[in-house]
MOPAC internal coordinates of N, CA, C and O (Angstrom, degrees):
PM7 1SCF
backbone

  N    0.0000 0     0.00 0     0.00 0    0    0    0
  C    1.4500 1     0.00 0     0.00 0    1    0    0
  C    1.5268 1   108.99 1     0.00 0    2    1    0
  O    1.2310 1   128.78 1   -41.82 1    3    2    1
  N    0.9923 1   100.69 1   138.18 1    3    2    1
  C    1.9012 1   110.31 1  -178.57 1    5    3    2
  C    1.6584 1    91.08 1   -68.98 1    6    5    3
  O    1.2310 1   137.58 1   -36.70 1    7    6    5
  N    1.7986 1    83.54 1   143.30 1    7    6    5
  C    1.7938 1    87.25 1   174.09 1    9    7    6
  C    1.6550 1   126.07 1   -89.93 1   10    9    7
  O    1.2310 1   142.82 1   179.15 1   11   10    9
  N    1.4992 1    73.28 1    -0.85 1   11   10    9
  C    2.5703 1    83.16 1   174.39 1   13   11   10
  C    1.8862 1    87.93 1   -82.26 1   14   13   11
  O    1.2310 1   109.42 1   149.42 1   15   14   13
  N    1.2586 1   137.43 1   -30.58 1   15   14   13
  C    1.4376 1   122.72 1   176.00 1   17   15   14
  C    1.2919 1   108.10 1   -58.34 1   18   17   15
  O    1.2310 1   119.86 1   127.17 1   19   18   17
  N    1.4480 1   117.87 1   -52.83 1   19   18   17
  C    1.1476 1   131.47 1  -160.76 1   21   19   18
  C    1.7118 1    95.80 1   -58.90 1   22   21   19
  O    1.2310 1   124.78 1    94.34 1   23   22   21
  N    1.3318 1   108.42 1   -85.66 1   23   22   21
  C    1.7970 1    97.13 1   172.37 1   25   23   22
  C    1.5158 1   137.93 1   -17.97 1   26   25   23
  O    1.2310 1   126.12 1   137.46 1   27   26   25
  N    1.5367 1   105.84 1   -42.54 1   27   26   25
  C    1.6564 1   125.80 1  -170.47 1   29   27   26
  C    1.9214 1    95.26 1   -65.82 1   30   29   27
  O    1.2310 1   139.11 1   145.11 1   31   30   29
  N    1.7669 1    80.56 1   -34.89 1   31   30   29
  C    2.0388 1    76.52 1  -168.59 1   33   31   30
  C    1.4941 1   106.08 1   -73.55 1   34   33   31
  O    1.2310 1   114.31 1   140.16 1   35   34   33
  N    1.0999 1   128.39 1   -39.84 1   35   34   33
  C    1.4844 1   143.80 1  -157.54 1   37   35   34
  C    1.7505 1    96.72 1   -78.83 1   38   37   35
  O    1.2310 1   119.83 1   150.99 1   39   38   37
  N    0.8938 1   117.93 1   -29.01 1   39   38   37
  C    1.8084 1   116.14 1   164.01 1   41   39   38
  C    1.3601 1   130.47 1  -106.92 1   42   41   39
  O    1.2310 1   139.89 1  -176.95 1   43   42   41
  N    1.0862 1    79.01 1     3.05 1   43   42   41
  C    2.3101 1    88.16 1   173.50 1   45   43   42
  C    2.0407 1    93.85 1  -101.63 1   46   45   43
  O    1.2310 1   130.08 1   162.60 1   47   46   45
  N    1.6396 1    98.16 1   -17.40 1   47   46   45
  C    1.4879 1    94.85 1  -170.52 1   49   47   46
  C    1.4862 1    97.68 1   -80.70 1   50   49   47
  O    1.2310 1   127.91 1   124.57 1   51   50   49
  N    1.3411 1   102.37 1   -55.43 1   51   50   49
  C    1.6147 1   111.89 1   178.65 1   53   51   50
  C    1.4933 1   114.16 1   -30.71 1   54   53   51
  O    1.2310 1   124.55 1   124.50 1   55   54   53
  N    1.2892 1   108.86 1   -55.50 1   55   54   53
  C    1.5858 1   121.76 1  -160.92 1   57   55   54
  C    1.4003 1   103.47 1   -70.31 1   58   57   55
  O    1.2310 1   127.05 1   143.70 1   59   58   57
  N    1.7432 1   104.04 1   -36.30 1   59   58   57
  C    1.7588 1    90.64 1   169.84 1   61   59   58
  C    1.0847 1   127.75 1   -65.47 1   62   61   59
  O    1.2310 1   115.13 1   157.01 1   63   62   61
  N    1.2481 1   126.84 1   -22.99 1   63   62   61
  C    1.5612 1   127.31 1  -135.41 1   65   63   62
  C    1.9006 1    71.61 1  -101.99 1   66   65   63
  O    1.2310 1   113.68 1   121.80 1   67   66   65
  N    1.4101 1   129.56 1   -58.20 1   67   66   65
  C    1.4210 1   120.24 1  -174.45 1   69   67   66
  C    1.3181 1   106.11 1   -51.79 1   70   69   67
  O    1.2310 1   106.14 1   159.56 1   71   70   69
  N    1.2099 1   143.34 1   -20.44 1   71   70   69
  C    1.4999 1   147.17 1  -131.32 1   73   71   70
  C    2.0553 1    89.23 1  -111.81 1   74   73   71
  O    1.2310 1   133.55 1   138.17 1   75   74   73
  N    1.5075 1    91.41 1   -41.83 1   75   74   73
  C    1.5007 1    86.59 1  -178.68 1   77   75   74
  C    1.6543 1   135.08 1   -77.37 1   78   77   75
  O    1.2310 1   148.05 1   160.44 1   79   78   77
  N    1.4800 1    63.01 1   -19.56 1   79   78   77
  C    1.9702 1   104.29 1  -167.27 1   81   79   78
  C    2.0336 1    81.28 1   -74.09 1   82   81   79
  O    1.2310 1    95.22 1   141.77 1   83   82   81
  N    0.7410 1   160.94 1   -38.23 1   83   82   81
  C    1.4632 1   163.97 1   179.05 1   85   83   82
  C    1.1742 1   116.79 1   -95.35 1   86   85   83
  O    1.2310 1   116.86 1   175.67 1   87   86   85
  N    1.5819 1   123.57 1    -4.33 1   87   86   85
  C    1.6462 1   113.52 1   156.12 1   89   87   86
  C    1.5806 1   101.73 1   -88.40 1   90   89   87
  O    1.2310 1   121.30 1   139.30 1   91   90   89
  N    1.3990 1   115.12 1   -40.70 1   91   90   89
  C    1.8325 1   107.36 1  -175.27 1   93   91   90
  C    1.8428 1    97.33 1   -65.56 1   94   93   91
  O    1.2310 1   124.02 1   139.64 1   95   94   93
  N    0.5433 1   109.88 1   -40.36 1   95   94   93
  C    1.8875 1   115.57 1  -135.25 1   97   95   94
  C    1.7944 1    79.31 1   -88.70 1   98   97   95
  O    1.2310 1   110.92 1   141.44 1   99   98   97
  N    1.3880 1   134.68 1   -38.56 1   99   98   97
  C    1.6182 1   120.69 1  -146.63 1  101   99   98
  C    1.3934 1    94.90 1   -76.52 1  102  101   99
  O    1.2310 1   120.60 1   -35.71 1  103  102  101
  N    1.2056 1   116.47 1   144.29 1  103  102  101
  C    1.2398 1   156.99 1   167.00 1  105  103  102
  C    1.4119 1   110.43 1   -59.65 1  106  105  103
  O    1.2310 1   105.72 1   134.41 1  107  106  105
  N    1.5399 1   144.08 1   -45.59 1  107  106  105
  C    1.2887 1   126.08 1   161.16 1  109  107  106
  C    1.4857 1   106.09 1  -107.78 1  110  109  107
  O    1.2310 1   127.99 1   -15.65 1  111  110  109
  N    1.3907 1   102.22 1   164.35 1  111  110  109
  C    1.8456 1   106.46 1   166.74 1  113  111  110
  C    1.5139 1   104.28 1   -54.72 1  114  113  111
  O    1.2310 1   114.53 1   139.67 1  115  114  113
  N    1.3915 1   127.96 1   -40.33 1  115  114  113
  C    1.7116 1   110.75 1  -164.54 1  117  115  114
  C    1.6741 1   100.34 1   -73.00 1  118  117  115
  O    1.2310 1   114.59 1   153.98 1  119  118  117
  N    0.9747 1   127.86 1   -26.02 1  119  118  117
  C    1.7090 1   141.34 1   168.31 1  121  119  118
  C    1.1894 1   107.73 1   -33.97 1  122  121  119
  O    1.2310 1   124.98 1   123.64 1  123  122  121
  N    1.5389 1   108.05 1   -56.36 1  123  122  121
  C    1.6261 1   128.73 1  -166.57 1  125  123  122
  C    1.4840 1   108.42 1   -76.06 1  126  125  123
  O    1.2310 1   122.82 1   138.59 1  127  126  125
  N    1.9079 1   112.19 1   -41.41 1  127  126  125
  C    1.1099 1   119.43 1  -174.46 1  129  127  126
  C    1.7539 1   101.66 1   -70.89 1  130  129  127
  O    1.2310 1   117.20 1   127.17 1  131  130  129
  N    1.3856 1   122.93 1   -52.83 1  131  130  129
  C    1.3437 1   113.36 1  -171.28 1  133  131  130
  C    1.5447 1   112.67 1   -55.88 1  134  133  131
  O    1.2310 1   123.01 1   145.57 1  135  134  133
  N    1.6649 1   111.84 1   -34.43 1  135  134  133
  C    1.2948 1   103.47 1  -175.78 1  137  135  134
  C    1.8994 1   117.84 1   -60.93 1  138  137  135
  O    1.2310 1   126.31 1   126.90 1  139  138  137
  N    1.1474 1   105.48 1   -53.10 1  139  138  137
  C    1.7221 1   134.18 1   173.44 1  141  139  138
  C    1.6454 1    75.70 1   -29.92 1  142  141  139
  O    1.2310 1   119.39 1    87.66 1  143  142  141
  N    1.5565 1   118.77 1   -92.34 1  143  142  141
  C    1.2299 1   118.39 1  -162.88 1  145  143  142
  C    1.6425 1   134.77 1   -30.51 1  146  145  143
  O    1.2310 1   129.69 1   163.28 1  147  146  145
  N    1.4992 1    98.93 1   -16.72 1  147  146  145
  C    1.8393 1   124.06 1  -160.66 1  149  147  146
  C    1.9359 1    72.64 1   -96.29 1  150  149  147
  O    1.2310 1   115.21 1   110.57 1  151  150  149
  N    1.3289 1   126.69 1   -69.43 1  151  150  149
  C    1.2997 1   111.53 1  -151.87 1  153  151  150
  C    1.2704 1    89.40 1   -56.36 1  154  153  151
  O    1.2310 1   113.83 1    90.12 1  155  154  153
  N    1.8633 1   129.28 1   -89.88 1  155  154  153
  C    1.3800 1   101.91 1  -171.91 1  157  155  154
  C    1.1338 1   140.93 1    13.80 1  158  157  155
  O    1.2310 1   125.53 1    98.35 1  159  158  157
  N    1.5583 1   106.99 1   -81.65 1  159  158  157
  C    1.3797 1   113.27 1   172.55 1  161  159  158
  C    1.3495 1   127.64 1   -34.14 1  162  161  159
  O    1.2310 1   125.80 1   123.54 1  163  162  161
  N    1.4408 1   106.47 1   -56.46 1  163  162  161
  C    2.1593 1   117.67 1   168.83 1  165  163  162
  C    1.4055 1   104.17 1   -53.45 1  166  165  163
  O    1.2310 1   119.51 1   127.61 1  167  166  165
  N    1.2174 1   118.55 1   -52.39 1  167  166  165
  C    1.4706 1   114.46 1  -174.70 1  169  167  166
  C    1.7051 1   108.84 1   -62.24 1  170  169  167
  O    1.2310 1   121.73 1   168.75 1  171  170  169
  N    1.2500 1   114.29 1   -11.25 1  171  170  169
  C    1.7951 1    90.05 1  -170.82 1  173  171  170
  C    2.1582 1    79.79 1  -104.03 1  174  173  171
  O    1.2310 1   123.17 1   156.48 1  175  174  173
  N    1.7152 1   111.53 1   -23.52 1  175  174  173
  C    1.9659 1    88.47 1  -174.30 1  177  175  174
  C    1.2279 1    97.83 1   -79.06 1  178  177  175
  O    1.2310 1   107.93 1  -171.70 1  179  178  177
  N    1.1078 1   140.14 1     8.30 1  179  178  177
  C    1.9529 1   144.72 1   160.24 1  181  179  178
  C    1.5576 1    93.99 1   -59.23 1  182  181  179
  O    1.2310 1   118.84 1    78.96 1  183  182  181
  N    1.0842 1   119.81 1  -101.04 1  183  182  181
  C    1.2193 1   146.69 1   177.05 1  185  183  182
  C    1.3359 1   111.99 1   -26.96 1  186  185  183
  O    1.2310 1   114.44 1   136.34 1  187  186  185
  N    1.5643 1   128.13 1   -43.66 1  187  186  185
  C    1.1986 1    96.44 1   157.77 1  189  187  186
  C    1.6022 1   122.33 1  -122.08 1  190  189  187
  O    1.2310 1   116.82 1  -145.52 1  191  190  189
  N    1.2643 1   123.65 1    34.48 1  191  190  189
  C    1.1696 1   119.19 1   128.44 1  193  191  190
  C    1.7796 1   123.11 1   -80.64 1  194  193  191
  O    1.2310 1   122.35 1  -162.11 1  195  194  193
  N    0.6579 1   113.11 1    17.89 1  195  194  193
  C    1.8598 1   122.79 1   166.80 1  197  195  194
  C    1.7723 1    90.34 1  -119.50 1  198  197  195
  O    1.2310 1   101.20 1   148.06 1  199  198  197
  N    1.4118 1   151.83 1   -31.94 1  199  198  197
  C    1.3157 1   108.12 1   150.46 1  201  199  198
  C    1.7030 1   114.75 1   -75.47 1  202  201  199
  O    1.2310 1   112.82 1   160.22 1  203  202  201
  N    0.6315 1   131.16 1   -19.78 1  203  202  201
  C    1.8729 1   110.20 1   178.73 1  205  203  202
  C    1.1450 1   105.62 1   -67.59 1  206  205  203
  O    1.2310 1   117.13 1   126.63 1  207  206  205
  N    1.7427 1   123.07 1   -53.37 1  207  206  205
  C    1.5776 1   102.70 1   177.57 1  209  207  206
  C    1.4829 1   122.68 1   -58.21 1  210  209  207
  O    1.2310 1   116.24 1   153.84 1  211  210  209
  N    1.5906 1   124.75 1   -26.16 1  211  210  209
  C    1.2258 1   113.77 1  -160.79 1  213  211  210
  C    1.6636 1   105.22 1  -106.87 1  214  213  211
  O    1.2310 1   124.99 1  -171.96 1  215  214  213
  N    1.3043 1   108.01 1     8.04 1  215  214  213
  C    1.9731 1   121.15 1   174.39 1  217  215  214
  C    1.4704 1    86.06 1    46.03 1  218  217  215
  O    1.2310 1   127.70 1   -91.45 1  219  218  217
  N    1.4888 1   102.78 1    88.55 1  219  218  217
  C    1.6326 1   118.74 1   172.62 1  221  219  218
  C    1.4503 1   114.89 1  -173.01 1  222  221  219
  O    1.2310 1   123.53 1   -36.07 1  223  222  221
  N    1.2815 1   110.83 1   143.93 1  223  222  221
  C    1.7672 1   113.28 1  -171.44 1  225  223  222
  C    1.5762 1    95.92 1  -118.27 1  226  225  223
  O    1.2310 1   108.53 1   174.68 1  227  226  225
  N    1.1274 1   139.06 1    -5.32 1  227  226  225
  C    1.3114 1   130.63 1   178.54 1  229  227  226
  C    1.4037 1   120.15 1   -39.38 1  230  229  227
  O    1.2310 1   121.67 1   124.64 1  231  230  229
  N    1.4242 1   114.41 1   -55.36 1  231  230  229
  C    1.3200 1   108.93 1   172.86 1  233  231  230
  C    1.6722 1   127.73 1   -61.40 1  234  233  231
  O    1.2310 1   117.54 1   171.95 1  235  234  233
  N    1.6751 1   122.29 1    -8.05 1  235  234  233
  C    1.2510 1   125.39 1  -170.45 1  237  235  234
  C    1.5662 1   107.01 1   -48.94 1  238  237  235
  O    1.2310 1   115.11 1   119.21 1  239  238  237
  N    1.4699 1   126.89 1   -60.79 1  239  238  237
  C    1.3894 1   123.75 1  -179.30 1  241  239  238
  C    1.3330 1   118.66 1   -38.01 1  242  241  239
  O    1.2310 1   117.88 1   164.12 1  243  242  241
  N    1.2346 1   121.65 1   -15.88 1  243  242  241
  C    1.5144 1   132.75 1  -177.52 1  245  243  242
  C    1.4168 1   111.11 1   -95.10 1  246  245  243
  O    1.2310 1   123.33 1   113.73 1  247  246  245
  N    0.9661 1   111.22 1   -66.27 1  247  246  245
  C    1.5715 1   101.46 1   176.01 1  249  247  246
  C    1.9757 1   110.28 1   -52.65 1  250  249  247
  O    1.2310 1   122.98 1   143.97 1  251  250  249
  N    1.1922 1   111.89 1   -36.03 1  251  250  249
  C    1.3974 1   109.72 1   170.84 1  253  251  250
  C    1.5044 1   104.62 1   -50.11 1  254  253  251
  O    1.2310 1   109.94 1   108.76 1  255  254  253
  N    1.3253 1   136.49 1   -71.24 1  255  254  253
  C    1.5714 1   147.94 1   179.96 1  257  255  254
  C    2.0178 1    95.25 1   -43.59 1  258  257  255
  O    1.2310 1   123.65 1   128.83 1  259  258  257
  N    1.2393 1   110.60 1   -51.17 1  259  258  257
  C    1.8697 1    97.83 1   179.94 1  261  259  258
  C    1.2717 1   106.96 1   -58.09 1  262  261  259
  O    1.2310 1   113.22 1   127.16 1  263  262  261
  N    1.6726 1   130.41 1   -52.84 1  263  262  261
  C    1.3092 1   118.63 1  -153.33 1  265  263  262
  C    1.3945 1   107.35 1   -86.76 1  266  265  263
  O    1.2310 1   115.38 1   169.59 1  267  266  265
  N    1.6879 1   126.37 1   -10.41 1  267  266  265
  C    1.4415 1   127.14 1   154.34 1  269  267  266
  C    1.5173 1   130.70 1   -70.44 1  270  269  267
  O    1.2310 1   119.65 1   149.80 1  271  270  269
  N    1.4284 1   118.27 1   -30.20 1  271  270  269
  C    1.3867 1   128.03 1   145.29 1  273  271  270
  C    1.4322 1   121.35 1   -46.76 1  274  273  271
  O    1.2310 1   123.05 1   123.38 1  275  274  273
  N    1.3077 1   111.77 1   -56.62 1  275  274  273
  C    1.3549 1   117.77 1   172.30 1  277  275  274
  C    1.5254 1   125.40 1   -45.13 1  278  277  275
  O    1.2310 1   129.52 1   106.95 1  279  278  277
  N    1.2754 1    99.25 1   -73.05 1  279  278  277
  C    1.9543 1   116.29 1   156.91 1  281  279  278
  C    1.3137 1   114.52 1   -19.18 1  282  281  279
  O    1.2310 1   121.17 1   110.06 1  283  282  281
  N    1.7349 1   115.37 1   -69.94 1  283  282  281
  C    1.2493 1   101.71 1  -170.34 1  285  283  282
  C    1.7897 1   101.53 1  -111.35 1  286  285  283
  O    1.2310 1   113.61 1  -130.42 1  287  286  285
  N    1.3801 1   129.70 1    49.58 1  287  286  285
  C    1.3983 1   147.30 1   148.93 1  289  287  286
  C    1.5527 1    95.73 1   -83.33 1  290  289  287
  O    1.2310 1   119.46 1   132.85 1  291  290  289
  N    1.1076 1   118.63 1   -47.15 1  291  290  289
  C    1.6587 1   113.52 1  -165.66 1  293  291  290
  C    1.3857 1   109.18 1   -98.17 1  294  293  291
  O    1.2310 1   106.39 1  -178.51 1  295  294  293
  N    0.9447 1   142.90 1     1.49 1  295  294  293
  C    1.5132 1   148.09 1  -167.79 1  297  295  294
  C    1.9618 1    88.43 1  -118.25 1  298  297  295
  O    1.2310 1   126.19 1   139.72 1  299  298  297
  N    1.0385 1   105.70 1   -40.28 1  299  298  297
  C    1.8389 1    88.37 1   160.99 1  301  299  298
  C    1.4156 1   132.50 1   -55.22 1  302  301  299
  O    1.2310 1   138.21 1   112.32 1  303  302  301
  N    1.3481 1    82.32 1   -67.68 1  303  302  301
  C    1.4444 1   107.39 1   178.63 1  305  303  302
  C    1.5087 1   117.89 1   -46.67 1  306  305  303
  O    1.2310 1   117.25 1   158.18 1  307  306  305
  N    1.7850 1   122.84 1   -21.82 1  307  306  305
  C    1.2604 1   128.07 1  -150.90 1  309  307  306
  C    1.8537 1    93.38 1  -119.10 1  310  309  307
  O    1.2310 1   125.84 1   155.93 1  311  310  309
  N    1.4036 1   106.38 1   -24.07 1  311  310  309
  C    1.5034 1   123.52 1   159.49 1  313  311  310
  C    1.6236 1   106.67 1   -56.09 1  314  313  311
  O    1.2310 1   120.13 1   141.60 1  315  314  313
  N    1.2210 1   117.36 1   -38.40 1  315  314  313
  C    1.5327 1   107.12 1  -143.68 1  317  315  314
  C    1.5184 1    93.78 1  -102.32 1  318  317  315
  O    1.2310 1   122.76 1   144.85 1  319  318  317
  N    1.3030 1   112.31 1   -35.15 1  319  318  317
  C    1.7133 1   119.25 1   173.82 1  321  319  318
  C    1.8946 1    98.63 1   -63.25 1  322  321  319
  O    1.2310 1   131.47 1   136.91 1  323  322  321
  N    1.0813 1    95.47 1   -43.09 1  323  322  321
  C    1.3657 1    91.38 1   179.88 1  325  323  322
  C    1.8209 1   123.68 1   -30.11 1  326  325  323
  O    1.2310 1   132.08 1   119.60 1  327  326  325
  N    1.5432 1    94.27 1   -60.40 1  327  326  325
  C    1.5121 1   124.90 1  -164.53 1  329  327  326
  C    1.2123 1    99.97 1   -66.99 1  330  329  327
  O    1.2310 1   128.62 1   128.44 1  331  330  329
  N    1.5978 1   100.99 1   -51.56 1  331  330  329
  C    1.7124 1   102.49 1  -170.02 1  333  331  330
  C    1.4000 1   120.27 1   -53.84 1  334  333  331
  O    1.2310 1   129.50 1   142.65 1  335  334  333
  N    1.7643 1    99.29 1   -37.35 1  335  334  333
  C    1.7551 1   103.98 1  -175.42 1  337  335  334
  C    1.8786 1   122.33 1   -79.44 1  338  337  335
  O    1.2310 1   130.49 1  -173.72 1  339  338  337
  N    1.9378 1    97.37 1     6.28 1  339  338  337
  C    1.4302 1   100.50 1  -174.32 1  341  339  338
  C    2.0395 1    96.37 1   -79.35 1  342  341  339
  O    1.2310 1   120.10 1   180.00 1  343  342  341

């Protein structure tokens, strides 16, 4: 295994494990929501840094479905704080 994979994995791992560590642990729902939004995010530069290394688009429909979940995950969530804080 190439050792630039090896690195890429060891800080996409890192970043999750903090990323998760701030949906249990945060202190408000928007805490939880920004974090949620940060994994997303890792989960779609996973996915497509595994197509650039592997010269493949298969996974594209997927990352399309994460960053539309994402979109309207936070436009709920930012609706509902909304209401609550009227």
């Amino acid at each position: 295994m190439n050792p630039l994979l090896v690195v890429i994995a060891v800080v996409f791992a890192a970043a999750a494990v903090i990323t998760v560590w701030r949906i249990i642990v945060g202190p408000s729902i928007l805490d939880r929501a920004v974090a949620s939004d940060v994994l997303l995010t890792e989960v779609m530069c996973v996915l497509g840094a595994d197509m650039a290394l592997n010269h493949h688009t298969r996974t594209l429909p997927v990352l399309l479905i994460i960053a539309a979940v994402g979109v309207f995950g936070t436009i709920s969530i930012a609706r509902f704080v909304a209401r609550r804080d009227r």
